[in-house]
C-alpha positions as a Python dict, from the first residue, in 0.01 Angstrom:
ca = {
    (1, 'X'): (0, 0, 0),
    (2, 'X'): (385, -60, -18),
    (3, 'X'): (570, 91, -292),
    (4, 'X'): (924, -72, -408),
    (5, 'X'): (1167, 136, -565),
    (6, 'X'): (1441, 11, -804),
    (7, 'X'): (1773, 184, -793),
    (8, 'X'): (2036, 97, -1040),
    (9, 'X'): (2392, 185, -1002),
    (10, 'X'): (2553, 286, -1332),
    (11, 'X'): (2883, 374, -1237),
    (12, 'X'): (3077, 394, -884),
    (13, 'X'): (3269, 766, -1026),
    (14, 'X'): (3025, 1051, -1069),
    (15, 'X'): (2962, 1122, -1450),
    (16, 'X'): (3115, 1434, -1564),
    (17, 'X'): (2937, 1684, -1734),
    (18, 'X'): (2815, 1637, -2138),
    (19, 'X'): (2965, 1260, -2045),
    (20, 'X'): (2596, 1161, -1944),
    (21, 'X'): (2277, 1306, -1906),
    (22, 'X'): (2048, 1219, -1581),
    (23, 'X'): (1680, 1117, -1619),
    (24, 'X'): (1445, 1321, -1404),
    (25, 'X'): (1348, 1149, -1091),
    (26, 'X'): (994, 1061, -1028),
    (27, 'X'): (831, 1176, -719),
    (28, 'X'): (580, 955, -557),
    (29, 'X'): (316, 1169, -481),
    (30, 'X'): (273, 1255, -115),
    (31, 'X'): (0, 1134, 88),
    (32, 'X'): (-320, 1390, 156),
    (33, 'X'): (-274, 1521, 516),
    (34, 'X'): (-572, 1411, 722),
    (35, 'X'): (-762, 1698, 857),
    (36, 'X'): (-888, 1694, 1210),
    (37, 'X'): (-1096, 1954, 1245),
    (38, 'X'): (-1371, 1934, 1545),
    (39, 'X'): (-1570, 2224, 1348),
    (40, 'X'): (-1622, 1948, 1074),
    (41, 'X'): (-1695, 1623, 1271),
    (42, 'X'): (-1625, 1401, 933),
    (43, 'X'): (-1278, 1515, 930),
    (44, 'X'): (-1264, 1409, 1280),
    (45, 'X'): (-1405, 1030, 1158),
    (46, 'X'): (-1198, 984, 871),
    (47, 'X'): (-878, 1065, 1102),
    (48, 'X'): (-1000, 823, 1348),
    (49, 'X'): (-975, 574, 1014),
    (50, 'X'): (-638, 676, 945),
    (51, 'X'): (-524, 651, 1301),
    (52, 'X'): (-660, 303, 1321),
    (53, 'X'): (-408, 204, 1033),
    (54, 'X'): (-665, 249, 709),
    (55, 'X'): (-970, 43, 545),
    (56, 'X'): (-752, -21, 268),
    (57, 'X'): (-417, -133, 493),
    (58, 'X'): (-724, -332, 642),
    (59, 'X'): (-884, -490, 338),
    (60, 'X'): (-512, -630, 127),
    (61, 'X'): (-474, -829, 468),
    (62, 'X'): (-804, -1039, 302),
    (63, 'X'): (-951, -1250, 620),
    (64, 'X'): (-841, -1250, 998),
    (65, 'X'): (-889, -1535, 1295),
    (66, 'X'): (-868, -1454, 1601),
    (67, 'X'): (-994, -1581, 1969),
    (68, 'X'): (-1298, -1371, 2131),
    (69, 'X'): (-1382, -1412, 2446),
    (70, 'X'): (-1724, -1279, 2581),
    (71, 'X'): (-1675, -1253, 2977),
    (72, 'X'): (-2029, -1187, 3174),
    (73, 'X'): (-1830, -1077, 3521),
    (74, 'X'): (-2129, -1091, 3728),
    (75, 'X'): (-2180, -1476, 3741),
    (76, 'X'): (-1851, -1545, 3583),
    (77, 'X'): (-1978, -1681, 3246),
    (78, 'X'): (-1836, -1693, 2938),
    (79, 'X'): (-1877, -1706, 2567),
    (80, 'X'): (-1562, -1815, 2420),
    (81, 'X'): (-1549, -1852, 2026),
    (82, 'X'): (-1260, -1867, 1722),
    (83, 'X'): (-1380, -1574, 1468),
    (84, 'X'): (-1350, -1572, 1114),
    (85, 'X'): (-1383, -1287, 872),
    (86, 'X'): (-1344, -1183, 516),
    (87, 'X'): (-1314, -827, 451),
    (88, 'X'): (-1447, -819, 150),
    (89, 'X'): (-1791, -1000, 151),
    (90, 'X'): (-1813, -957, 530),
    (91, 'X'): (-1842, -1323, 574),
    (92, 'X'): (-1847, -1424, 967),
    (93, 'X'): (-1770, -1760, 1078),
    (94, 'X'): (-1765, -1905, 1448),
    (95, 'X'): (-1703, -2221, 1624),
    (96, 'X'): (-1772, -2157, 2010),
    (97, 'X'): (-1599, -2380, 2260),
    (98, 'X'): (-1748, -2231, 2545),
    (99, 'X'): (-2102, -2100, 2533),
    (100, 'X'): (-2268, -2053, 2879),
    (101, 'X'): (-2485, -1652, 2757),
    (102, 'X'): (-2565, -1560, 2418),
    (103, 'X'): (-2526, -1931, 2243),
    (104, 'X'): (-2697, -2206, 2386),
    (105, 'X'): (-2634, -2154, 2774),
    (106, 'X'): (-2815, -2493, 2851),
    (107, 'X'): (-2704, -2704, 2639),
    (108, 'X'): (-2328, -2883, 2667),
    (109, 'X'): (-2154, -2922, 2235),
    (110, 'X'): (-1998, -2762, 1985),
    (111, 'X'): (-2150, -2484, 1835),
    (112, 'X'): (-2056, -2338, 1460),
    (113, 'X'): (-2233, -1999, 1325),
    (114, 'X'): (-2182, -1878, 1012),
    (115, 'X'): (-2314, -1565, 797),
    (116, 'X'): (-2280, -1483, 406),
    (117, 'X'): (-2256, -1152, 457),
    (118, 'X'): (-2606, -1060, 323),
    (119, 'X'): (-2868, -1231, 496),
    (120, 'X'): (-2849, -1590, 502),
    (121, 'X'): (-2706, -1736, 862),
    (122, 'X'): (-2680, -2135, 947),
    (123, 'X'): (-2594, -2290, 1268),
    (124, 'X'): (-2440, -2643, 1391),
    (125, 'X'): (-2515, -2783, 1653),
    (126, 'X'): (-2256, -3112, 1742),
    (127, 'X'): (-2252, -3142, 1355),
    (128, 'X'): (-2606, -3113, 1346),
    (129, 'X'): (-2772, -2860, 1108),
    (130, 'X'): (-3076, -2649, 1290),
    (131, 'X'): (-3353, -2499, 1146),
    (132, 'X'): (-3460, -2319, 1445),
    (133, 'X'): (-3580, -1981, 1352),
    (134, 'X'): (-3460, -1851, 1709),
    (135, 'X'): (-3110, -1989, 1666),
    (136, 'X'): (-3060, -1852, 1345),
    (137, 'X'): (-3203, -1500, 1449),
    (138, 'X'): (-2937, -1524, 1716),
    (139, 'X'): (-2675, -1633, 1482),
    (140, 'X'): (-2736, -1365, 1242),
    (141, 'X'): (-2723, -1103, 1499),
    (142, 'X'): (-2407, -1201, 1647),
    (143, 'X'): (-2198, -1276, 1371),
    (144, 'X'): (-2294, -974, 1203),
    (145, 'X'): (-2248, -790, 1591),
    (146, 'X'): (-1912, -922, 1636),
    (147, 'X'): (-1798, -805, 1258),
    (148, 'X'): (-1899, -480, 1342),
    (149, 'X'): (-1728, -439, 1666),
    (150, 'X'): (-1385, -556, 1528),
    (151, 'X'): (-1382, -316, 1208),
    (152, 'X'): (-1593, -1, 1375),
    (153, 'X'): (-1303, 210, 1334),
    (154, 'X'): (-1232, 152, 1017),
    (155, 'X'): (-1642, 150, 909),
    (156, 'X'): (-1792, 473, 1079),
    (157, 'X'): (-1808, 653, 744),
    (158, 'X'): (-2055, 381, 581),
    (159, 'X'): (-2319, 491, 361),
    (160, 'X'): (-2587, 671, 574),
    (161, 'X'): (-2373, 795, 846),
    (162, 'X'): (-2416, 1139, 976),
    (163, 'X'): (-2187, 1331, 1227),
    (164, 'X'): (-2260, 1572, 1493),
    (165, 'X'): (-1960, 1768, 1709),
    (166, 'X'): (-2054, 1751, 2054),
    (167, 'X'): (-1827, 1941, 2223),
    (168, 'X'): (-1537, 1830, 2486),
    (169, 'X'): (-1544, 1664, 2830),
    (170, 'X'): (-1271, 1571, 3015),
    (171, 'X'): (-1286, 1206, 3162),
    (172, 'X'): (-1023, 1098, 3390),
    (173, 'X'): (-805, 1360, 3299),
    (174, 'X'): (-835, 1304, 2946),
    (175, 'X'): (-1005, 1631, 2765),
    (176, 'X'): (-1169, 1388, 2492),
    (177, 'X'): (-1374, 1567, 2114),
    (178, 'X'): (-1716, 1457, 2081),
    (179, 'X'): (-1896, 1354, 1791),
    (180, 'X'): (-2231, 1195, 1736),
    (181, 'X'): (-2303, 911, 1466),
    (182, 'X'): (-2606, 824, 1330),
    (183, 'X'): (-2781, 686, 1057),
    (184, 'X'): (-3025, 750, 774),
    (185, 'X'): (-3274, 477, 790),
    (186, 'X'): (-3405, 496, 415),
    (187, 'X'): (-2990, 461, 310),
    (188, 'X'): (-2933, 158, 553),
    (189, 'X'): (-3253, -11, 494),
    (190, 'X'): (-3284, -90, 840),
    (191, 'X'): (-3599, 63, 1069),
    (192, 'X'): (-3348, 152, 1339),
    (193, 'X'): (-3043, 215, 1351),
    (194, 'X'): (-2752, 220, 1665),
    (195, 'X'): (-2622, 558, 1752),
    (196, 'X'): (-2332, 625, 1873),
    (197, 'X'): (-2169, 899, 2089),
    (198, 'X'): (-1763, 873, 2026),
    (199, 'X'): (-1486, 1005, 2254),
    (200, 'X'): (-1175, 1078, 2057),
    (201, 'X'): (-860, 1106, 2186),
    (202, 'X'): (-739, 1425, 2026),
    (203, 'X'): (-370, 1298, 2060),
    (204, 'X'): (-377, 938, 1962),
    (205, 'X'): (-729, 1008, 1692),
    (206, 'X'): (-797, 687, 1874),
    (207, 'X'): (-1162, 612, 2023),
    (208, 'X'): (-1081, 536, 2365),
    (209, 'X'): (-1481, 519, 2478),
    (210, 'X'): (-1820, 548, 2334),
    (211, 'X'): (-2173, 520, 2423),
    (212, 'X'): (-2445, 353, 2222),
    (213, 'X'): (-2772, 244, 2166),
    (214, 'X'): (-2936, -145, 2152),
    (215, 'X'): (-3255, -113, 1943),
    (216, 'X'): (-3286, -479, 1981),
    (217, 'X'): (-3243, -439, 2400),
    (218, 'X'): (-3526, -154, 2318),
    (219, 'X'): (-3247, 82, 2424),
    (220, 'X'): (-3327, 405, 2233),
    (221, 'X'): (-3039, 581, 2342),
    (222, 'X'): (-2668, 615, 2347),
    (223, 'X'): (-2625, 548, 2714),
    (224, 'X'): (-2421, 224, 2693),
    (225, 'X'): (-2100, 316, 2793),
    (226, 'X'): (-1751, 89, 2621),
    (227, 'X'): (-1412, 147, 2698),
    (228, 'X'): (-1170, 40, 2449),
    (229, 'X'): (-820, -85, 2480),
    (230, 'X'): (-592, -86, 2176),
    (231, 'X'): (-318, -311, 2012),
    (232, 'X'): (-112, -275, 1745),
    (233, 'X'): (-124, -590, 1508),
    (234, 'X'): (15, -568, 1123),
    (235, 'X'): (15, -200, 1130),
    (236, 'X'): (-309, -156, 1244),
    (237, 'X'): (-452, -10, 1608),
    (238, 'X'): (-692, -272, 1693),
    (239, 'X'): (-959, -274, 2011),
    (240, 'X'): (-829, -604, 2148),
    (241, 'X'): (-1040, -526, 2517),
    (242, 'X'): (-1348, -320, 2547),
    (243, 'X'): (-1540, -295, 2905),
    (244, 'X'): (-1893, -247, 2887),
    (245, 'X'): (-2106, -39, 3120),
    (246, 'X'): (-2513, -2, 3264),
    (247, 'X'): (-2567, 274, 3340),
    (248, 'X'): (-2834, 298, 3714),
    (249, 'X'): (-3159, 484, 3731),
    (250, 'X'): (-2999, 822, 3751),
    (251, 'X'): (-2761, 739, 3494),
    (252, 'X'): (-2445, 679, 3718),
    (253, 'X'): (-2164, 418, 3578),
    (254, 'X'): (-2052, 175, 3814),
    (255, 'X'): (-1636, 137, 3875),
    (256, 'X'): (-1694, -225, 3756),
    (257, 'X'): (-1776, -323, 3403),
    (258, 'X'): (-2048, -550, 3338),
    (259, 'X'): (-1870, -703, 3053),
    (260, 'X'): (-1530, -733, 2932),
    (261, 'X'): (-1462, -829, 2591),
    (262, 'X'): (-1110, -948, 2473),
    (263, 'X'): (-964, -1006, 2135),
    (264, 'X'): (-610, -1246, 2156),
    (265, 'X'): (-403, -1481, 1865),
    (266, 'X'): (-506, -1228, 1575),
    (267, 'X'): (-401, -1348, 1283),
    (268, 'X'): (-439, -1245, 929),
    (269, 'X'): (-416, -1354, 612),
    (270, 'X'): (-534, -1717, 647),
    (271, 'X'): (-638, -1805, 300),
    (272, 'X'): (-1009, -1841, 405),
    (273, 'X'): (-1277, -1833, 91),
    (274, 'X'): (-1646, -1814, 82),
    (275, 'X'): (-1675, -2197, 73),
    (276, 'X'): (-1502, -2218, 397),
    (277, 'X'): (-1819, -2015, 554),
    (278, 'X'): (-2048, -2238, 447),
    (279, 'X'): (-2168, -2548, 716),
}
């Protein structure tokens, strides 16, 4: 939050003494230091919050838009879709103008998602309404997905979360701090739950790569590797390109991604309300 201060000049000569009294000056109160302390892994979370610019900083920018691009680099495909968001009800809105992977690959038209942050999720097809149960499933997962991925840094500390230090390893020169997420399935509500297996940059609090589980994929463990690229937009340290890695049969990362996910035109702010996330 941004504090204003008023100053008011009473006089340009300095007051002489008995002439006029002074009013104490109010302090603002300084800001808690954030701890980082790898013997306490949620110290090491919540600076990876603060690093990232803040839920709060986050949540008074109301609703962002912004241009996602999905890019499969193995055949060259592409999901390309406009993203909307509102922080606070976690609405998720998407019109996709290019859709050859997760949306539709066969079929040519415009495609529009949307999610009410709870449960319900519709889908357009070329202004047609579907009641496909598959479409929606899909719809659901993906707008709720691609919510996740944009505010993970500022979210890790949900209800349910757990931490774990996992020690240090050094990738490409980097010594990076471990620390394991998970989740409490009877607090979530959900029968399983994506781990994750952060690498913090102990310089920037930034996390420059993870690995994860898929449940849905039936991938149990945290052995998808991302790399994330950063930008700074409003204040805030956003992942605006993540590479995604398989890992082989003997759990070797190849030097090329397998995906490559990019965030461009962010914009917050918009004025977007729940009726706008409604088809």
């Amino acid at each position: 939050m941004t504090f204003a201060a008023l100053v008011m000049l009473v006089s340009c000569n300095p007051p002489t003494e008995n002439t006029m009294s002074q009013a104490p000056i109010e302090e603002e109160p300084a800001e808690a230091e954030i701890t980082y302390d790898t013997s306490d892994p949620a110290t090491v979370i919540q600076a990876i919050e603060a690093a990232a610019g803040g839920w709060d900083n986050l949540w008074e920018l109301k609703d962002v838009e912004f241009t996602y691009t999905y890019h499969q680099l193995a055949d060259d495909k592409k999901d390309v879709s406009t993203e909307r968001y509102l922080f606070d009800t976690e609405h998720s809105w998407a019109k996709y103008d290019s859709h050859q992977i997760n949306v539709f690959p066969e079929t040519p038209g415009e495609v529009i998602q949307c999610y009410d942050g709870k449960q319900k999720a519709e889908v357009m097809l070329d202004s047609e309404k579907l009641t496909d149960e598959q479409a929606i499933g899909t719809a659901q997962f993906l707008r709720k997905a691609n919510y996740f991925w944009f505010v993970m840094n500022f979210k890790l500390d949900n209800p349910g979360s757990s931490y774990k230090s996992l020690g240090q390893e050094i990738v490409k020169g980097t010594t990076y701090d471990k620390v394991k997420v998970s989740y409490d399935s009877e607090i979530t509500g959900k029968a399983q739950n994506d781990t994750f297996v952060l690498f913090v940059n102990p310089e920037t609090k930034l996390v420059d790569r993870f690995l994860f589980s898929l449940p849905l994929w039936e991938i149990m463990e945290p052995v998808l590797l991302m790399e994330v690229e950063y930008s700074e937009v409003n204040g805030l340290m956003l992942p605006t390109k993540r590479r995604a890695y398989m890992p082989d049969e003997e759990g070797n990362y190849s030097e090329e991604p397998m995906l490559v996910q990019t965030t461009t035109d962010i914009k917050f702010n918009n004025g977007f309300t729940a009726e706008d996330f409604v088809l």
